[in-house]
N, C-alpha and C positions, 0 to 999 in steps of 0.2 A: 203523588204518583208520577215517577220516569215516563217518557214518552217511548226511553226507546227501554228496551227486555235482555238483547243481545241474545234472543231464543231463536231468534234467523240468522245467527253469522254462520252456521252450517248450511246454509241453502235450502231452507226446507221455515214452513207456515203453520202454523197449527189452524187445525180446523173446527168450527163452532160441534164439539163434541169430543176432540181432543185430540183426534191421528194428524199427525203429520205428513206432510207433503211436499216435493220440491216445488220450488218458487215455479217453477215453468211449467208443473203440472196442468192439463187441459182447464180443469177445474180453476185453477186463478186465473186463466188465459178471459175465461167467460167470465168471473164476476171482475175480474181487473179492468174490463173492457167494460161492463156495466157502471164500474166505478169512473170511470173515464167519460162517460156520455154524462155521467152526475155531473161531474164536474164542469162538465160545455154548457150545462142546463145552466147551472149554477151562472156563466159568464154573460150568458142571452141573457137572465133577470138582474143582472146590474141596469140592464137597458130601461128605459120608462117604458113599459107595456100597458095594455087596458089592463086594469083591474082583475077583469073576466079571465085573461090571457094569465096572467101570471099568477093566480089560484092554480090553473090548472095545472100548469110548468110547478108550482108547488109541491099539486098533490102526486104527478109525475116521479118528481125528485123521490120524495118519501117511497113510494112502489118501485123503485128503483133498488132504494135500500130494501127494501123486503127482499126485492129478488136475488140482489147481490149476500143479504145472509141464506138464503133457500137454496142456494149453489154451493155456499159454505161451508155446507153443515153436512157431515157424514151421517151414518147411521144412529150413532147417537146423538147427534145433533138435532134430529128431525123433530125429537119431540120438545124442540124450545123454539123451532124455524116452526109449526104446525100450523101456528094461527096469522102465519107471513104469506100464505098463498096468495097466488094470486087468484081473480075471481070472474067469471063470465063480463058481470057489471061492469068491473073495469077494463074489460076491453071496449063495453057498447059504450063506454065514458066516451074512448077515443073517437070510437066511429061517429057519437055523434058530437064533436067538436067539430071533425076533420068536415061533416055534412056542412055544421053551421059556416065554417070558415070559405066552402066554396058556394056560396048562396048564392051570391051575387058579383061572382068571377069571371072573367074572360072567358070563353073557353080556350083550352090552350092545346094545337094544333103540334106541336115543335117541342122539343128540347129546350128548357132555361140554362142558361150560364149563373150559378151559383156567384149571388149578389146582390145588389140593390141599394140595402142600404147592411149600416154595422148588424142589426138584429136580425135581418133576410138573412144573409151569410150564414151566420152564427145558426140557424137554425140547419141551414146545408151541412154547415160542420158537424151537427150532431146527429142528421140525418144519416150523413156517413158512419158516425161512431157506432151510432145505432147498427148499422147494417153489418157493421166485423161483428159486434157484439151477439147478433142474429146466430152468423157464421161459426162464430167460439161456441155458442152454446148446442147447436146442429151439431157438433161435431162432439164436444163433451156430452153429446145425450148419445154417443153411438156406443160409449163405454160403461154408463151410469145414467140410469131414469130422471130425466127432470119432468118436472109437472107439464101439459101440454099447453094449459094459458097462459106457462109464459115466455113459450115459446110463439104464440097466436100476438102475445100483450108485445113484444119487442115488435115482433114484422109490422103489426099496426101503427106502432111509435115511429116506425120511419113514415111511414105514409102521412102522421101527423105531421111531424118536421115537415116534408115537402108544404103539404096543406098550410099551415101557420106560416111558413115562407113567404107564400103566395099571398095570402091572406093581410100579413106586414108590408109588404110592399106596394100591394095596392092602395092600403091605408094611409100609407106615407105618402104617395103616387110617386113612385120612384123604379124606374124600370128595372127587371129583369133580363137580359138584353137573351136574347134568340141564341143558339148554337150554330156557328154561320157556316161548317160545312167544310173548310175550305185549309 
């Protein structure tokens, strides 16, 4: 099997269901951007994480791809995206990561400057991709229904990112440095 089709050199995607779309349509804008935070996930787990840490960044990755086909997928796409939903449980997945990870954290009074160490960062990078991806998808639901969990499952996932950030760096004991104001 070819890699490439040449059914895009007209500017336009096909969709899990079969309509076509331009490449810039809102619809790629939001799972393009899902597919983009996969891929940051993907550069954080080169890193040597706990075990615990990087199950989760795992099962992340995978709900990622569920959501990026459940954006996909037009009306007749829907009934092959059906069983990709996202699900309450996996949003309380994140919440309680995000719990366990500030257990025994500073508390933090101030602004961070995204850093620490390579895996801190990396988690800020995708905190951010996360947050366009938030944006593309709020905006692509102002034209076409998307599901509300996973709309709820992305906003959480930044708050992950930050959490896990904080979480890796104090584990490393590697500063975070303050936002100096100035």
């Amino acid at each position: 099997m070819k890699i490439y089709t040449k059914t895009g050199d007209d500017g336009t995607t096909g969709l899990v269901g079969g309509n076509r779309v331009k490449k810039f349509d809102l619809r790629l804008e939001a799972y393009g951007t899902i597919d983009e935070l996969n891929a940051s996930i993907g550069v954080l787990r080169t890193e040597k994480l706990a075990e615990n840490i990087d199950k989760i960044l795992y099962n992340i990755q995978n709900k990622l791809f569920n959501i990026g086909s459940v954006l996909a997928s037009d009306e007749k796409g829907k009934e092959f995206t059906i069983n990709l939903l996202i699900k309450n449980e996996n949003i309380k997945e994140l919440e309680d990561a995000i719990d366990e990870y500030q257990k025994d954290l500073p508390v933090l009074n101030h602004f961070i400057l995204p850093g620490g160490n390579f895996a801190a960062a990396q988690c800020h990078v995708a905190r951010t991709i996360c947050r366009r991806a938030e944006r593309r998808i709020l905006e692509f639901s102002e034209q076409s229904e998307v599901q509300n969990e996973i709309i709820k499952y992305v906003n959480r996932l930044s708050d992950y990112f930050f959490a896990l950030s904080r979480r890796i760096a104090f584990d490393n004991r590697v500063d975070q440095p303050a936002w100096g104001k100035d």
